[in-house]
MARVEXVO-562839 format. One record per residue (C-alpha): x, y, z; residue number from 1. Coordinates in pm, 1 decimal, m for minus. Each point is the difference from the previous one (the first is absolute). Layout:
BEGIN
REC        c1        c2        c3  resi
REC         X         Y         Z   NUM
...
END
This chain:
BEGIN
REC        c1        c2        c3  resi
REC   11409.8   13606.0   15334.5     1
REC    m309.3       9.4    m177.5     2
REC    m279.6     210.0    m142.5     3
REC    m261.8     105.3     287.3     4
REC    m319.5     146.0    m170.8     5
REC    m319.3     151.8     154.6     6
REC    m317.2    m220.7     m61.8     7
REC    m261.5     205.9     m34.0     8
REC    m252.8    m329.2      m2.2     9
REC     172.3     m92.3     325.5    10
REC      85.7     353.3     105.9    11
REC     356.6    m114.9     136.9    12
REC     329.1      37.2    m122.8    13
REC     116.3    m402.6    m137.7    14
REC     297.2    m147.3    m114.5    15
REC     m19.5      m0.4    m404.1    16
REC     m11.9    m373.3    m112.2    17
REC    m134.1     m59.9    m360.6    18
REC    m188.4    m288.5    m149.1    19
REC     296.9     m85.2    m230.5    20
REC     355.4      31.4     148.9    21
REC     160.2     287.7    m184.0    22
REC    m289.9      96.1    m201.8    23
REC    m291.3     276.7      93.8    24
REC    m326.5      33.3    m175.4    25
REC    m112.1     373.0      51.1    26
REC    m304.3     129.6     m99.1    27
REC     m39.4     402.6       0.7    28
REC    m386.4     180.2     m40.0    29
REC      61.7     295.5    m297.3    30
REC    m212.1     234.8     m74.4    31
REC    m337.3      87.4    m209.9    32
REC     156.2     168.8    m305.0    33
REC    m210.7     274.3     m61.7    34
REC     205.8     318.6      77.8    35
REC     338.7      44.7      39.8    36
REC     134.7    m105.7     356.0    37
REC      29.8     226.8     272.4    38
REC     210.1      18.6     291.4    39
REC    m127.3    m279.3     206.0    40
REC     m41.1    m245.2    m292.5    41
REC     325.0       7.8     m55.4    42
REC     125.5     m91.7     359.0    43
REC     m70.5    m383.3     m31.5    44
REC     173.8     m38.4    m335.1    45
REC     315.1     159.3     214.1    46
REC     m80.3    m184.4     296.3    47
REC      m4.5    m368.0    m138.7    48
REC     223.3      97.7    m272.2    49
REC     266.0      36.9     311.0    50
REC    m110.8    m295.5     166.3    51
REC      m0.9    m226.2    m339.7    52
REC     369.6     165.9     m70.8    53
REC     131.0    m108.1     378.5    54
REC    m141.8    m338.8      m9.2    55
REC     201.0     m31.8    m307.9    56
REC     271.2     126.9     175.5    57
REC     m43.6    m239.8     302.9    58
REC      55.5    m257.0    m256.7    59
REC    m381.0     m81.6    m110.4    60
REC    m139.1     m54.7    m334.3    61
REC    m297.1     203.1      m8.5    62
REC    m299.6     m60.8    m240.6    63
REC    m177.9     305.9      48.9    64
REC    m373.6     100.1    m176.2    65
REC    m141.5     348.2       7.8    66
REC    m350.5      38.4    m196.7    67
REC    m218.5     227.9    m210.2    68
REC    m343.6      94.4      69.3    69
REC     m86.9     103.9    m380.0    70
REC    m318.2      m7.4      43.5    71
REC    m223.7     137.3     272.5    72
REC    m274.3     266.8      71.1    73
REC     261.4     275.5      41.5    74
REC     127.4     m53.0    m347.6    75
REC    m300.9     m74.1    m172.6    76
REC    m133.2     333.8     145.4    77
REC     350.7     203.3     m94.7    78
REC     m15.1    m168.3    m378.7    79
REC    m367.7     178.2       5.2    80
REC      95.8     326.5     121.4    81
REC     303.5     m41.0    m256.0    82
REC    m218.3    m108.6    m292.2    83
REC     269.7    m240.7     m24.8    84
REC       2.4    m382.1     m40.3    85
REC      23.9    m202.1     368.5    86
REC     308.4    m248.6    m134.3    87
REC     191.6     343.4    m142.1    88
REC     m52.2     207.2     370.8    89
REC     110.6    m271.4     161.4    90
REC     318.0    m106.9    m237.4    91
REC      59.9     346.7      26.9    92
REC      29.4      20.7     400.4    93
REC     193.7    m312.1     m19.7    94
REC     256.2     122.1    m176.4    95
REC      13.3     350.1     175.3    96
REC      38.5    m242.1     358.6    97
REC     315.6    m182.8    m182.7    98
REC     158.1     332.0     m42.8    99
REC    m107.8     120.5     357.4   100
REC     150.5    m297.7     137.7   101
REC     288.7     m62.0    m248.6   102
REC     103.0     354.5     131.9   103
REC     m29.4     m88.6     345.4   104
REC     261.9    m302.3      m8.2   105
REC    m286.2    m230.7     m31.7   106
REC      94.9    m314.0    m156.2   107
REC    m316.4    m146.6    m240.1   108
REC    m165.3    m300.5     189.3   109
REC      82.2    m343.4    m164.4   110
REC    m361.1     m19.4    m137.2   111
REC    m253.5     334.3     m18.0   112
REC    m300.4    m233.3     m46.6   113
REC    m313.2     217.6     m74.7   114
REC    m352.7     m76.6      60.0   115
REC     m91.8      m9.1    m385.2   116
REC     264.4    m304.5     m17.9   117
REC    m190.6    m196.1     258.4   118
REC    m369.0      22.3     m73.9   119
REC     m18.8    m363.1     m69.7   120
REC     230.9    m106.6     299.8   121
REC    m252.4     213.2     207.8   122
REC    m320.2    m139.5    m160.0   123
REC     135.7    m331.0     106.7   124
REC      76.7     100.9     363.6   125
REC    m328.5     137.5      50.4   126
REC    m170.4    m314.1    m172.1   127
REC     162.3    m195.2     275.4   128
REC     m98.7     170.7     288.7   129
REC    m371.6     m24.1    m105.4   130
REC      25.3    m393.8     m62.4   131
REC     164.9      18.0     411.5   132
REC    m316.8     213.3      63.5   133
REC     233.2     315.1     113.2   134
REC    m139.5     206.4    m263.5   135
REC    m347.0      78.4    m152.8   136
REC    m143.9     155.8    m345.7   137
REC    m221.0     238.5      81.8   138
REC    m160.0     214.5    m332.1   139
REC     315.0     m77.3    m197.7   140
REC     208.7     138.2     328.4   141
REC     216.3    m306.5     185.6   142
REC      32.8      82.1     373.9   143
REC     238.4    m157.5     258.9   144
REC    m168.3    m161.0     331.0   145
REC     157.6     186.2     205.6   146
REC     m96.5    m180.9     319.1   147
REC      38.3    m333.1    m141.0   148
REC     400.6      54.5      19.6   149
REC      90.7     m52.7     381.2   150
REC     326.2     184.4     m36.0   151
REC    m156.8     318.9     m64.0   152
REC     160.4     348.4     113.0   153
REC     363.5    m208.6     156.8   154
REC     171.3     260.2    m163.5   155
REC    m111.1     303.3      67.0   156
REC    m111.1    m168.5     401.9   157
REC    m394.4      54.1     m71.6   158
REC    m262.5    m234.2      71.3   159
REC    m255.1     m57.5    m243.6   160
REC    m292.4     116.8     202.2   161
REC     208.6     352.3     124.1   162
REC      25.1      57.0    m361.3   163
REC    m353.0     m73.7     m45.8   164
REC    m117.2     194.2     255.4   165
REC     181.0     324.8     m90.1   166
REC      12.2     m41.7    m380.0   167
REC    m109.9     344.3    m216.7   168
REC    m155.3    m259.2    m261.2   169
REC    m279.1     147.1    m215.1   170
REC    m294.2    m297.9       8.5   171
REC      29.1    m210.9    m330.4   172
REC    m271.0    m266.7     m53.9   173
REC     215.8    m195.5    m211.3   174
REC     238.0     m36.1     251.6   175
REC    m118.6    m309.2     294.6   176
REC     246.9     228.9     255.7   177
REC     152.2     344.9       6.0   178
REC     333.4    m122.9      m7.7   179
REC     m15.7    m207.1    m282.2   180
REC     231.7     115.9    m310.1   181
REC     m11.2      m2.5    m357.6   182
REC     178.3    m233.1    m189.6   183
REC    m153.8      46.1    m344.2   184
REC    m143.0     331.6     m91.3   185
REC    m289.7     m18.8    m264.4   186
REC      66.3     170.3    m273.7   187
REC    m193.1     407.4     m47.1   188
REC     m56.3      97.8    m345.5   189
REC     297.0     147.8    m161.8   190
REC     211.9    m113.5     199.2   191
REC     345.2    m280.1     m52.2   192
REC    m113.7    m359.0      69.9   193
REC      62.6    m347.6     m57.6   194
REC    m267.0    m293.4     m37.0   195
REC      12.4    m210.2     327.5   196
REC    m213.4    m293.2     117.4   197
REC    m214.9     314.7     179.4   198
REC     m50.3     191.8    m324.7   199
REC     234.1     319.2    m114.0   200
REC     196.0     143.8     212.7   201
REC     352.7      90.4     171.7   202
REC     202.4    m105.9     336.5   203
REC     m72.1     222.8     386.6   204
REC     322.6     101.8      81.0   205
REC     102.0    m264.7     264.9   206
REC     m16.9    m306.8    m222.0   207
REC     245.7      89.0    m213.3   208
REC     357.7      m1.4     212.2   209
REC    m193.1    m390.6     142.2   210
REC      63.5    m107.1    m372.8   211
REC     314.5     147.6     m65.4   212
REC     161.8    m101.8     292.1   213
REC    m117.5    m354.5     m71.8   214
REC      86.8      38.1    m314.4   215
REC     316.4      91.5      m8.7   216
REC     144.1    m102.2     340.1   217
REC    m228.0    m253.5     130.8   218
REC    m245.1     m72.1     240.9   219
REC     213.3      93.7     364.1   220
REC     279.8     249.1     m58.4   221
REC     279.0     138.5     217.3   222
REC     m91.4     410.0      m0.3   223
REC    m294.2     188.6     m74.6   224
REC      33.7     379.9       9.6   225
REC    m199.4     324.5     m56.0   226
REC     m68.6     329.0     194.7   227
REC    m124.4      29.8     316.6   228
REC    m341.0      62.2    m141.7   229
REC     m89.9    m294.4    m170.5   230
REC      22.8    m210.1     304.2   231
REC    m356.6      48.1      51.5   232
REC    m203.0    m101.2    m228.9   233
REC     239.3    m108.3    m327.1   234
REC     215.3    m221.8     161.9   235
REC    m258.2    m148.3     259.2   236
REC    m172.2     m91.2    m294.8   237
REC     256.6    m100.4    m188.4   238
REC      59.6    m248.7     272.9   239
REC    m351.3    m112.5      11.6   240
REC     m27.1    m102.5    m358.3   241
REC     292.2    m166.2     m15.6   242
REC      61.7    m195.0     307.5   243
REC    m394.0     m91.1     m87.0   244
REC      93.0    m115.3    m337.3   245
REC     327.5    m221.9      92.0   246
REC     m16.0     m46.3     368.1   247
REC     308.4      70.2      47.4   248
REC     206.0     389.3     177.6   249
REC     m18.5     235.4    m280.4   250
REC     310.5     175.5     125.8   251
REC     228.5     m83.0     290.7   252
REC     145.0     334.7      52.7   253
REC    m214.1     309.4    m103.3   254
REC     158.2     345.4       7.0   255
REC    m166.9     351.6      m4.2   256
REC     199.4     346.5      m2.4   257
REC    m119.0     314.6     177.8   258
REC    m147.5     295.6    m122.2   259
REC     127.6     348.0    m193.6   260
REC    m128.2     373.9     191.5   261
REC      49.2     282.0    m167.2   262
REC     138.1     296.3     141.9   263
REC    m169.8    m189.8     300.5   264
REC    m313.3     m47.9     m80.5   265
REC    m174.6    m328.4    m189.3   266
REC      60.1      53.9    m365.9   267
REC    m366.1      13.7    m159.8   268
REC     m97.7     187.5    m339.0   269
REC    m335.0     178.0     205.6   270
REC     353.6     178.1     224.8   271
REC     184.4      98.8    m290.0   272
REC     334.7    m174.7      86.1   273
REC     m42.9    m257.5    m291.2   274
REC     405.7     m32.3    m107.6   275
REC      50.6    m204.7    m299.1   276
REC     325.3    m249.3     m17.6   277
REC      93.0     186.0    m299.4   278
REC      m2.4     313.4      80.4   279
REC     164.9     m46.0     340.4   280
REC     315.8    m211.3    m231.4   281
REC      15.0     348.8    m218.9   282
REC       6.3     245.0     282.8   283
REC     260.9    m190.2     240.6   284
REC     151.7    m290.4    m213.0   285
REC     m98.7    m401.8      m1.3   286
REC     318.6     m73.9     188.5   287
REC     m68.0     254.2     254.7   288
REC    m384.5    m180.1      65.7   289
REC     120.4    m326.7      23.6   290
REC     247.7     104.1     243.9   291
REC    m266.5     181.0     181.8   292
REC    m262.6    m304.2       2.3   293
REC     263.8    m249.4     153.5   294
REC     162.8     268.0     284.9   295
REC    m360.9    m128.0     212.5   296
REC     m25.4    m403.0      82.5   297
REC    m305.2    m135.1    m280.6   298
REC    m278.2     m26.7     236.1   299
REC      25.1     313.3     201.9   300
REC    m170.7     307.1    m156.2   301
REC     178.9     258.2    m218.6   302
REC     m64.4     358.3       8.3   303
REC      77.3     190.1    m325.7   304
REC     118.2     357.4     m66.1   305
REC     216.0     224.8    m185.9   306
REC     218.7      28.0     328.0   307
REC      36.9    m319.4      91.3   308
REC      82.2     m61.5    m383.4   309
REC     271.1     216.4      38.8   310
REC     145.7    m164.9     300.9   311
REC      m9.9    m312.4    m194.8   312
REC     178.6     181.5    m276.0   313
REC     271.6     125.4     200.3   314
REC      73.2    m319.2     150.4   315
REC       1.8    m177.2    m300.7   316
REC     265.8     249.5    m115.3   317
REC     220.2     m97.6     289.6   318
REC       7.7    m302.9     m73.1   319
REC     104.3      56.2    m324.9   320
REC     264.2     270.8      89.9   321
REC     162.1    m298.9     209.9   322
REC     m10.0    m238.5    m286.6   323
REC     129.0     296.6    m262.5   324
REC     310.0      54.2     280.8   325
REC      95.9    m341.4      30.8   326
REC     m26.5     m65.0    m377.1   327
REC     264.4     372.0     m15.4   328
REC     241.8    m141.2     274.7   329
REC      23.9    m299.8    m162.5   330
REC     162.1     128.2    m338.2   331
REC     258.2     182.2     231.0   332
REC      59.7    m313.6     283.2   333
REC     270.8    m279.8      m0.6   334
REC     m10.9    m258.6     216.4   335
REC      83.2     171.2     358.4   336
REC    m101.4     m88.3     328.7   337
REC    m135.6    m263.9     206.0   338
REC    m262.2    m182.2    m211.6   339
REC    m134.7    m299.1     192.4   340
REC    m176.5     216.2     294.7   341
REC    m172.2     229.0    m247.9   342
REC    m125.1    m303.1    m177.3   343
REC    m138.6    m160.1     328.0   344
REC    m208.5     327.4      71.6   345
REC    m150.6       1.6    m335.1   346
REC    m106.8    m342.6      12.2   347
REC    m187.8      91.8     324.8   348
REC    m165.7     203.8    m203.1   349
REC    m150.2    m260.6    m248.2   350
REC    m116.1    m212.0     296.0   351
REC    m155.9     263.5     166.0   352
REC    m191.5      90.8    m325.9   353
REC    m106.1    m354.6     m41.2   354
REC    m107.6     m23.2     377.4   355
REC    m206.9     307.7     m43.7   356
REC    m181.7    m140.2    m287.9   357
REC     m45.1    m319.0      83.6   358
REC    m201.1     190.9     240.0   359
REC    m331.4      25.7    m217.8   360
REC     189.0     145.3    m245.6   361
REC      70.8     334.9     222.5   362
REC     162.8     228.6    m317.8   363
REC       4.5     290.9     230.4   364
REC     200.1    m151.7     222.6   365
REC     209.4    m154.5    m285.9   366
REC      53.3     363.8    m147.5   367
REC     114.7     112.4     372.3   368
REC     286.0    m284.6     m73.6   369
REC      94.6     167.3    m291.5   370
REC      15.2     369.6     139.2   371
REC     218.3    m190.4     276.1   372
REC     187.9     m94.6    m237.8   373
REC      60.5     310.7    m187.4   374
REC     115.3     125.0     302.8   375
REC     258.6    m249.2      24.8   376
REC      87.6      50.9    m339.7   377
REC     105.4     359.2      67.4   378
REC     144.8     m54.1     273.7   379
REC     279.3    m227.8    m123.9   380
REC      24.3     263.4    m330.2   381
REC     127.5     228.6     280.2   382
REC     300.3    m272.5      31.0   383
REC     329.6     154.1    m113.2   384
REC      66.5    m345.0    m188.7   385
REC    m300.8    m146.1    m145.7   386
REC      13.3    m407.0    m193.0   387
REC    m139.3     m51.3    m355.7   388
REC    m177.2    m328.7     133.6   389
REC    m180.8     149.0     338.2   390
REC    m134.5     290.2    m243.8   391
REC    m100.6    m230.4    m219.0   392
REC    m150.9    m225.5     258.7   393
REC    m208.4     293.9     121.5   394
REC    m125.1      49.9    m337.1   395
REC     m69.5    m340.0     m58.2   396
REC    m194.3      m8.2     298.8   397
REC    m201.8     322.2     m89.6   398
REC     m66.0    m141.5    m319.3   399
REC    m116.5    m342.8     173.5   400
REC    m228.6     118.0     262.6   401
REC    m156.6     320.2    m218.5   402
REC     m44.7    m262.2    m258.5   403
REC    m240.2    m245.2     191.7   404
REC    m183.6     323.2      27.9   405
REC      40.3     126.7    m361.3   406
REC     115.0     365.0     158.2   407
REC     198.3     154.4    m291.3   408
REC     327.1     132.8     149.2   409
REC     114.0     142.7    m282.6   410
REC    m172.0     273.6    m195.2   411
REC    m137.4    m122.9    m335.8   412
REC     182.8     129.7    m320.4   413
REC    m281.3     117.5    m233.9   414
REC      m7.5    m141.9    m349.0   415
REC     121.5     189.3    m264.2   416
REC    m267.1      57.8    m326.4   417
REC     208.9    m190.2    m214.3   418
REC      50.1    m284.1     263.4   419
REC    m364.5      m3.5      21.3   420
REC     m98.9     m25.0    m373.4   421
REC     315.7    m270.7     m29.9   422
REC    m207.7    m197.4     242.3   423
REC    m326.5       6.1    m139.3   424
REC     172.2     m88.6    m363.3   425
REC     104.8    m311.7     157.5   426
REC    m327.2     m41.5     157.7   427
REC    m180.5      m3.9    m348.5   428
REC     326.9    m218.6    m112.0   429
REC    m134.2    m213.3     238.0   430
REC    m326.2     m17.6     m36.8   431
REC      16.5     m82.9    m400.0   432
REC     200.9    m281.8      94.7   433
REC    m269.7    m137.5     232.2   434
REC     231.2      39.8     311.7   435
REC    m248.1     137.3     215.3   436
REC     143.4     m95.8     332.5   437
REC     293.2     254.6    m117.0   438
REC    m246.5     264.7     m88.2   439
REC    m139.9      m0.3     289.0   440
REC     306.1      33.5     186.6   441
REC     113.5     283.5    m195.5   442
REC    m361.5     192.6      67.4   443
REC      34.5     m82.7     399.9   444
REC     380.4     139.5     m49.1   445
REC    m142.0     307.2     m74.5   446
REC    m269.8      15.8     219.3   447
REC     254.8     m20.7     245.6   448
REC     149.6     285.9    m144.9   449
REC    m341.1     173.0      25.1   450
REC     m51.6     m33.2    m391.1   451
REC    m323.6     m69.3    m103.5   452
REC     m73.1    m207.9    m375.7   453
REC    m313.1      59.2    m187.1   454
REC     m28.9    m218.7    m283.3   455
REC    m221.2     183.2    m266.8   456
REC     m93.3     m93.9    m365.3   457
REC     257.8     258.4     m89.1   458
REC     296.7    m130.9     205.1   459
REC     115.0      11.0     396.6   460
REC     m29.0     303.1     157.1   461
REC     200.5      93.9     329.9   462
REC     m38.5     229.0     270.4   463
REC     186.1      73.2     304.9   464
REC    m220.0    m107.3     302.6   465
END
């Protein structure tokens, strides 16, 4: 068996076959850090987060980037309306997304590259494409010739003329066609910039995942993944600038997941139904939202509501009932009963989970195999005579498949004060000794825990998130 995966470039399902054997190089779009993440934001860190986790699973070693956009209009505009510095609003946000995610059974990409960290990767990039003529200064601006790159609009299926035609493109003189886009923003007074060949300024928003990506991954990589809405224009121009610069396929298999509604309707801010990640995490529980995101197949959209929260809630609490049972039974079980049957059915279940998501990584389905078999699991706890090692090979199983997932199926013992301010003691420990890689594990230990650290000039501070 192997790994099928939708190909949203080709728009077909394909066998998954990487550049390396046993190796992946995954790139993932993250967000503009200017506000804490709501709702939909945080569906692609769950989304890729699964598919990174069963790709592990399947046996792959997965290199996998996620970026920053730390700088951007949106930011610069919130550090205004803040009074606040643009490098503190967006440090800020970053660190509020860690504990959204961190919450959500996110595990933190290999590399969080931000856009700060690259200016002079990205100066070079766009340097480049001017000396191959697909770029052009224009009044400290740097535009990309949009027409010059044949493979314009292959992956979201528009010609270049359609998109001429029918573009809503206000008339800029500096621009030789409406559909050019800014590489190189000129710098506006007051504002963050860097010196460049052009004069001040900062990065458009599109160049920046083109140098990271070649940066840290190289110049064709395995998967390149995002939300459904930066198909068109992000990654279209992502994939212009870079297969301009290098000549060679950005990406061989691109990936997009679908869309959150609201109560049914498009969540928008002018509609009211604006739901921030975490305020949704306090109201029905991270574990609980994960669940929810992964009970519908990635690319199909979601709708979201108290209800169907509730739904998700409950069935995540059968799950768990099963698990609690079996774990009961077996303090009470010898070993009775035929054995080798039971453990022929449950591995059924394993290869039915891997079929499923080997099948563009279909959770819902998966989940479905593990309600199946909860339902198997209770049925054989209605067995006068119950074995020690099927009960624990249920278990096992359970613990497995949930795993690739990162479903808790257990509830989470909370952390005691004392256990808390222990931790943090060794944390400092830690840190005085220089062994940062341990205080850092200590601070995502509690994060997990929903602790948050605030180091101040008067000590760490903790509060329960």
């Amino acid at each position: 068996m192997a790994v099928q995966l939708y190909n949203s470039l080709t728009k077909k399902k394909e066998t998954f076959v990487p550049i390396e054997e046993g190796k992946v190089k995954m790139y993932v779009c993250g967000p503009t850090v200017y506000n804490y993440i709501h709702i939909g934001n945080a569906r692609p860190p769950i989304v890729y987060d699964m598919v990174r986790r069963y790709l592990e699973y399947r046996g792959y070693e997965v290199e996998f980037i996620s970026n920053f956009t730390d700088v951007d209009d949106k930011i610069i505009r919130a550090a205004h309306e803040l009074g606040e510095d643009v490098f503190a609003v967006a440090n800020r946000f970053i660190e509020e997304y860690h504990n959204d995610t961190c919450a959500l059974g996110v595990k933190k990409a290999d590399k969080h590259p931000r856009v700060t960290e690259t200016i002079p990767e990205i100066i070079d990039f766009v340097a480049k494409l001017i000396e191959k003529e697909y770029a052009y200064e224009s009044g400290g601006d740097v535009y990309f010739r949009t027409k010059k790159f044949e493979g314009y609009g292959k992956l979201s299926s528009q010609a270049i003329d359609d998109l001429r035609s029918g573009a809503r493109i206000e008339v800029d003189e500096r621009k030789e066609d409406p559909l050019d886009f800014v590489l190189w923003k000129a710098a506006k007074e007051g504002e963050v910039s860097w010196e460049s060949p052009w004069g001040h300024g900062r990065p458009g928003w599109h160049i920046e995942c083109s140098a990271m990506v070649k940066k840290y991954l190289g110049d064709t990589i395995d998967i390149h993944a995002g939300g459904k809405d930066l198909s068109f224009p992000h990654h279209e121009n992502e994939i212009a600038q870079s297969e301009a610069l290098t000549g060679k396929t950005m990406a061989n298999y691109w990936m997009h997941n679908g869309f959150i509604n609201i109560n049914n309707e498009k969540m928008s801010k002018s509609l009211g139904n604006f739901v921030l990640a975490h305020d949704i995490i306090r109201q029905h529980s991270a574990e609980v939202v994960r669940f929810f995101m992964l009970t519908a197949h990635y690319r199909s959209p979601i709708n979201f509501s108290d209800e169907l929260l509730e739904g998700a809630k409950n069935g995540l609490e059968r799950l768990r009932t099963a698990v609690s049972s079996l774990e009961h039974r077996l303090t009470e079980s010898a070993d009775y009963g035929e054995k080798e049957q039971w453990f022929a059915k449950i591995s059924q279940f394993k290869e039915t989970f891997i079929k499923e998501m080997d099948d563009d990584f279909n959770s819902a389905n998966g989940i479905s195999v593990l309600f199946d078999l909860a339902k198997e699991a209770n049925r054989y706890l209605r067995e006068e005579q119950t074995s020690k090692q099927v009960l624990q090979a249920f278990i096992d199983l359970f613990d497995e498949l949930a795993g690739v997932l990162a479903i808790e199926l257990r509830d989470q013992v909370e952390l005691l004060d004392g256990e808390i301010e222990s931790l943090i003691e060794q944390r400092n420990e830690a840190r005085k000794s220089r062994d940062f890689k341990r205080a850092d594990e200590i601070r995502d230990q509690l994060k997990e825990q929903g602790i948050l650290l605030e180091d101040t000039a008067q000590g760490v501070r903790w509060k329960r998130g």
